[in-house]
C-alpha positions in Angstrom: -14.9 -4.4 26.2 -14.7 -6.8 29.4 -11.3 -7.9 28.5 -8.1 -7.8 30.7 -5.1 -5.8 29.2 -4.4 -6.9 25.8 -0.9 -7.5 23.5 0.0 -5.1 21.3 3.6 -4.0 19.4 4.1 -0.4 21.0 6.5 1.6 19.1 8.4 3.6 21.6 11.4 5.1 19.3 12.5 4.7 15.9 14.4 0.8 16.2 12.6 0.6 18.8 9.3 -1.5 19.1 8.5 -3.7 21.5 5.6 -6.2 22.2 4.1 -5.1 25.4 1.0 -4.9 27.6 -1.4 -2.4 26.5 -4.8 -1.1 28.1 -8.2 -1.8 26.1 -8.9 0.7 23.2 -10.9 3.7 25.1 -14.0 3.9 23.2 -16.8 6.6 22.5 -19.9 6.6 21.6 -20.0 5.5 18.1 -17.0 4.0 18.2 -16.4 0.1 16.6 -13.7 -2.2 18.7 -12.2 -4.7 16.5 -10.2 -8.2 17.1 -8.0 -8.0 14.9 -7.4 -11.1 12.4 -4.6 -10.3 9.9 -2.5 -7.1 9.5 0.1 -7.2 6.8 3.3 -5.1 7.2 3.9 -1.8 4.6 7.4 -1.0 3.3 6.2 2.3 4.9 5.8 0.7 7.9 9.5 -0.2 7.9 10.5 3.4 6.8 8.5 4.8 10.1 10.1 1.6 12.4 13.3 2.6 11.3 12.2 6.9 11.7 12.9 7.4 7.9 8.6 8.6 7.9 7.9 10.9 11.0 4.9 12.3 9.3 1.7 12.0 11.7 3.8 9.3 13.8 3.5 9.8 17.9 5.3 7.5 20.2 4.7 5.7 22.0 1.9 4.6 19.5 0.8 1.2 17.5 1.8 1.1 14.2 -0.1 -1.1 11.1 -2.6 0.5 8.6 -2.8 -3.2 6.3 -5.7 -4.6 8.5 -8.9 -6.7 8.7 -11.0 -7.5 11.9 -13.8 -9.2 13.6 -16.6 -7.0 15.3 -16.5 -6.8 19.4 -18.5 -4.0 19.7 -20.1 -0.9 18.4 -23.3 0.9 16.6 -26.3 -0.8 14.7 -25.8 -1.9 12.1 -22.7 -3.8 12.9 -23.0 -7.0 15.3 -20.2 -9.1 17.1 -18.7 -11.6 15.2 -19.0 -9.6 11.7 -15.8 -9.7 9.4 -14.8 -6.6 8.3 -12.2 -4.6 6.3 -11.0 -0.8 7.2 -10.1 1.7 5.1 -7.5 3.7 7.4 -7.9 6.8 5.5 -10.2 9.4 7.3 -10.4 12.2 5.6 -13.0 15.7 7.1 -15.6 15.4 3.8 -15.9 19.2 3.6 -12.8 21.1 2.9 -11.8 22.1 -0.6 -9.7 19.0 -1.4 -12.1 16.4 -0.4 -15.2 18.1 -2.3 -13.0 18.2 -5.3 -12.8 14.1 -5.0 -9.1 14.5 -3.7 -9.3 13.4 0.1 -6.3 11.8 0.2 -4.8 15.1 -0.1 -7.2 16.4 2.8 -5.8 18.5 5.0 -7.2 17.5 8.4 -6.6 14.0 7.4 -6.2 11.4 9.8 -5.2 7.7 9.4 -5.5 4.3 11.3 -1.3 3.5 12.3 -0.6 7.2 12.2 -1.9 9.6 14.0 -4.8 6.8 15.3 -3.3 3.4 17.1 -3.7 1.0 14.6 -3.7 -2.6 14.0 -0.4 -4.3 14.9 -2.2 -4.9 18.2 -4.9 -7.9 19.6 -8.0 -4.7 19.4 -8.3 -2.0 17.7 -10.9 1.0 18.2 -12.1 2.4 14.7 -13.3 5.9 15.5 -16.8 7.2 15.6 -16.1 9.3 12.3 -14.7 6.7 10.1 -17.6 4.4 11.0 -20.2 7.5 9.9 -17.7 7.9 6.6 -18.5 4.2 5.4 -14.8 3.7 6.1 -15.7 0.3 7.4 -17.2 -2.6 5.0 -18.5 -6.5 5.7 -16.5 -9.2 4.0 -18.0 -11.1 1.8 -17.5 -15.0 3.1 -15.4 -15.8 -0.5 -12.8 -12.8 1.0 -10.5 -14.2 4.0 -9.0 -12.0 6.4 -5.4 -11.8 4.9 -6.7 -11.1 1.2 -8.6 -8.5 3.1 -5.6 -6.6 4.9 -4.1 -6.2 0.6 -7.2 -4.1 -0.3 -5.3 -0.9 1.0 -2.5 -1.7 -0.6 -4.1 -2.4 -4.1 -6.3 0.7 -3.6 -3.1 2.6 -3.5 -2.3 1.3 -6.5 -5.5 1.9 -8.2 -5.2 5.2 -7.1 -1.5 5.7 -8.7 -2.7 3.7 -12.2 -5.6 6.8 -12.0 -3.6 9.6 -11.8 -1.5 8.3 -14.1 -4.1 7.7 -16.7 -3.2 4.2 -17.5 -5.4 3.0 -20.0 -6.2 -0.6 -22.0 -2.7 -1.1 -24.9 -0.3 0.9 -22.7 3.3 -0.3 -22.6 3.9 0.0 -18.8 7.2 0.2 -17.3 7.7 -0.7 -13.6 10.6 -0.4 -11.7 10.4 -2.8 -8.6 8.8 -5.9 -8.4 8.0 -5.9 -4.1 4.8 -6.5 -3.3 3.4 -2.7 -4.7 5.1 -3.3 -8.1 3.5 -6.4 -7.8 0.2 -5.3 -7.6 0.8 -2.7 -10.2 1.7 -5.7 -12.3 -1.8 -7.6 -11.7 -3.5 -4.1 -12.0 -2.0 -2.6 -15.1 -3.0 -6.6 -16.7 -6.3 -6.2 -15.8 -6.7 -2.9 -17.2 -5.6 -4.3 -20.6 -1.9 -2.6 -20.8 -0.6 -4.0 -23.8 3.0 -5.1 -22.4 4.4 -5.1 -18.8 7.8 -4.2 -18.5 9.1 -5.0 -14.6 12.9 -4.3 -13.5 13.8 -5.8 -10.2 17.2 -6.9 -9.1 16.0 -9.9 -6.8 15.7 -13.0 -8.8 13.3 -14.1 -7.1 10.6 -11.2 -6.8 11.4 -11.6 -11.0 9.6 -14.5 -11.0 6.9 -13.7 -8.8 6.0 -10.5 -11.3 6.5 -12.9 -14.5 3.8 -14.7 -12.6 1.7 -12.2 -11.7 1.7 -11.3 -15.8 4.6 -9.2 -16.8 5.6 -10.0 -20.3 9.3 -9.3 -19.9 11.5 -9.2 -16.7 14.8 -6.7 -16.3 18.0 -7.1 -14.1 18.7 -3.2 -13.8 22.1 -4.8 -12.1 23.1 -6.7 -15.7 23.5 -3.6 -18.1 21.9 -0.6 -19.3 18.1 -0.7 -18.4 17.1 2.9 -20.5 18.9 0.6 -23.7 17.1 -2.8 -22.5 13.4 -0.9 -22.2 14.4 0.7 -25.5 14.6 -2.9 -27.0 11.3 -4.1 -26.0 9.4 -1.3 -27.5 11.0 -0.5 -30.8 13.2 1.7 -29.5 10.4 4.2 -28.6 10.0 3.6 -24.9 7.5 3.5 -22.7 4.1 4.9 -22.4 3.7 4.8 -19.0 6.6 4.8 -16.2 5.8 3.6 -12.1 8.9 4.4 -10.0 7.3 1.4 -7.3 10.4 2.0 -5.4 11.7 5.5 -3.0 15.1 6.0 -4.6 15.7 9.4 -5.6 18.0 8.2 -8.2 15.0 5.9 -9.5 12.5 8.9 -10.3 15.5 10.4 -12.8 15.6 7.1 -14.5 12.3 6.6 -14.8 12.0 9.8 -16.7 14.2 8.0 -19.0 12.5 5.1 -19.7 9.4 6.9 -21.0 8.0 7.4 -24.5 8.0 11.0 -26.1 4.5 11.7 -24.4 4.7 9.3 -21.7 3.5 9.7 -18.1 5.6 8.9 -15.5 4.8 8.2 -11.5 6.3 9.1 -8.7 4.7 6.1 -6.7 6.6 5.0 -3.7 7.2 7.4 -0.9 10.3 8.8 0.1 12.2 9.3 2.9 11.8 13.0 4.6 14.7 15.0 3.0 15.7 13.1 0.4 16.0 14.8 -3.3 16.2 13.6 -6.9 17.6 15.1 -10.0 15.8 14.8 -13.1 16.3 15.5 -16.4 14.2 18.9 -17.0 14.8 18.9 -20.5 13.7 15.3 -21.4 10.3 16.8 -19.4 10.0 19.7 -21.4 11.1 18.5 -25.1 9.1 15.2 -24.9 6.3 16.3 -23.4 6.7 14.0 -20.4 3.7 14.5 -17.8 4.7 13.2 -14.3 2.3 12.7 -11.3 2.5 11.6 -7.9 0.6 9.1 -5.9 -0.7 9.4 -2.7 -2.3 6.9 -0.3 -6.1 6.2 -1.5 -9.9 7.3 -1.1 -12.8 5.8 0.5 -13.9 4.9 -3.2 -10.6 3.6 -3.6 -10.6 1.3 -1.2 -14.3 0.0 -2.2 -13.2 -0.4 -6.0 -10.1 -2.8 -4.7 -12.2 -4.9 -2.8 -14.7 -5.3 -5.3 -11.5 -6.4 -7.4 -10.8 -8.8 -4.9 -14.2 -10.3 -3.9 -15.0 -10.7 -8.1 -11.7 -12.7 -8.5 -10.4 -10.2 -11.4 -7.2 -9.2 -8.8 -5.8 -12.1 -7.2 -3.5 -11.4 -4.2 -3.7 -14.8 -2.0 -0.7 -15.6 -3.2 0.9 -12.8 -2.3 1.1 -13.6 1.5 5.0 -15.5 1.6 5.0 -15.3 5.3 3.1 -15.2 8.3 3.8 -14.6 11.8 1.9 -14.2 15.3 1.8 -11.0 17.0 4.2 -12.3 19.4 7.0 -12.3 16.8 6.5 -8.9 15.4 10.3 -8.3 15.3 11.0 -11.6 13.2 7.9 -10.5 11.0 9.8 -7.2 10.7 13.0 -8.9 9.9 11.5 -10.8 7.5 9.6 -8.1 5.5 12.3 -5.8 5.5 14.8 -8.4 4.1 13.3 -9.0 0.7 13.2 -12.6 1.2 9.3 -12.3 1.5 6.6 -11.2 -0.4 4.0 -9.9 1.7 4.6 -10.6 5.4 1.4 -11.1 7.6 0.7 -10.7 11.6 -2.5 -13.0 11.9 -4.8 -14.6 14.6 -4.0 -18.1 14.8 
């Protein structure tokens, strides 16, 4: 790159991030330099601005893992001007986990806005390996850059709806309607789940799931949610369970919520430290299977943007609020307020 010293939102400290001068992105060969278009903000980027995540986190270091980009430079077969998405998940390709198709769970696994600068920045360099990986992928013309940055996102949530095994005429229960429970709502639709169950306490994330297809929205605030799921599904509960929110507390309830046989997910993060108590006999005497959720695959992220790019997942919608790089702490305000949906850092 020829360019002089670039913006970028350098976290220094938890609390602590500050829009500053940064060098260009020191390349090698191999390695693709991006401008970056549109990078939405992750409630797990809040959790590491506010040093509840420490996990892979350096400081100072850029933050921002949600991203899509426009090429400045790099290898053949890429060419300035391109528009691509990034999957920020780089896994090594050869140690047990990833031949057994679980690279998320790779041990030497690195990731874009972790342990790699990522995208809350003008450039960003996408390394040499991830480029070899297939990691990076042209946007077709009919996907803009800020339905682009929600394919990580929804590739999470594909790979929770996997593990899970949620299948076509499942009752789903979700609990938390932000922008993940969201996209589980749109996802567990289009998979054919035969009702979708949402409990949110914000009114008006409520209506943005009822949109989004839920058949029947919950106040867990306005009385007894376990009694209220028991309702809607003749008393039976549900079949599948997606704590889309990291309260401890949550992950016991959930348990409670599901059908004798259900399947329940552990889906959002949480914070380092933090425990739950859950009801080990309800596992045990209903045969409850629970499963976590962990970030996504290459494949993954390639399923979610053909989702996007076929029209069968809409998620234009989902971006409430958008903000230049030079407000980064009013984008950070607003995203970690719950007045927004999806919150998004964008060129121009």
């Amino acid at each position: 790159m020829q360019e002089a010293d670039v913006k970028a939102a350098i976290l220094h400290a938890p609390n602590r991030m500050l829009l500053d001068v940064a060098a260009d992105p020191v390349t090698e060969a191999g390695d693709l330099v991006l401008r970056v278009k549109a990078a939405t903000i992750c409630g797990t980027d809040i959790r590491v601005f506010r040093g509840r995540k420490t996990a892979g986190i350096r400081y100072p270091s850029i933050i921002g893992h949600e991203f899509s980009g426009e090429v400045v430079s790099g290898p053949s077969p890429f060419r300035p001007g391109q528009r691509v998405g990034v999957c920020p998940a780089i896994p090594c390709g050869r140690c047990p986990q990833c031949l057994r198709g679980r690279e998320n769970l790779c041990p030497e696994l690195q990731a874009i806005g972790y342990e790699i600068d990522g995208a809350f920045a003008e450039f960003i360099r996408i390394p040499a390996r991830a480029v070899e990986l297939g990691n990076v992928h042209l946007l077709p013309d009919r996907v803009s850059h800020d339905e682009a940055a929600l394919i990580e996102p929804l590739a999470c949530v594909l790979n929770g709806q996997n593990k899970v095994g949620l299948r076509q005429g499942d009752t789903v229960a979700i609990l938390g309607a932000g922008p993940i429970g969201t996209l589980h709502v749109k996802l567990a639709r289009l998979r054919g789940a035969g009702r979708v169950i949402v409990s949110e306490p914000n009114a008006a994330r409520r209506a943005a799931a009822l949109a989004a297809g839920a058949d029947v929205m919950l106040d867990p605030t306005a009385g007894d949610l376990s009694a209220a799921v028991r309702a809607e599904t003749r008393g039976l509960g549900a079949d599948v369970v997606i704590c889309a929110i990291g309260i401890p507390a949550l992950a016991s309830q959930a348990v409670g919520l599901a059908a004798k046989g259900g399947r329940v997910s552990l889906f959002a993060g949480f914070s380092k430290g933090e425990m739950g108590n859950l009801d080990v006999n309800a596992i045990h005497y209903e045969e409850l299977r629970l499963t976590g959720a962990f970030g996504l695959s290459r494949k993954d992220y390639e399923d979610a943007l053909h989702m996007i790019a076929d029209g069968r997942i809409e998620v234009r919608d989902m971006i409430t609020h958008r903000y230049g790089l030079d407000e980064v702490g009013a984008a950070f305000d607003m995203a970690e307020s719950g007045a927004a949906m999806k919150v998004a850092i964008a060129d121009g």
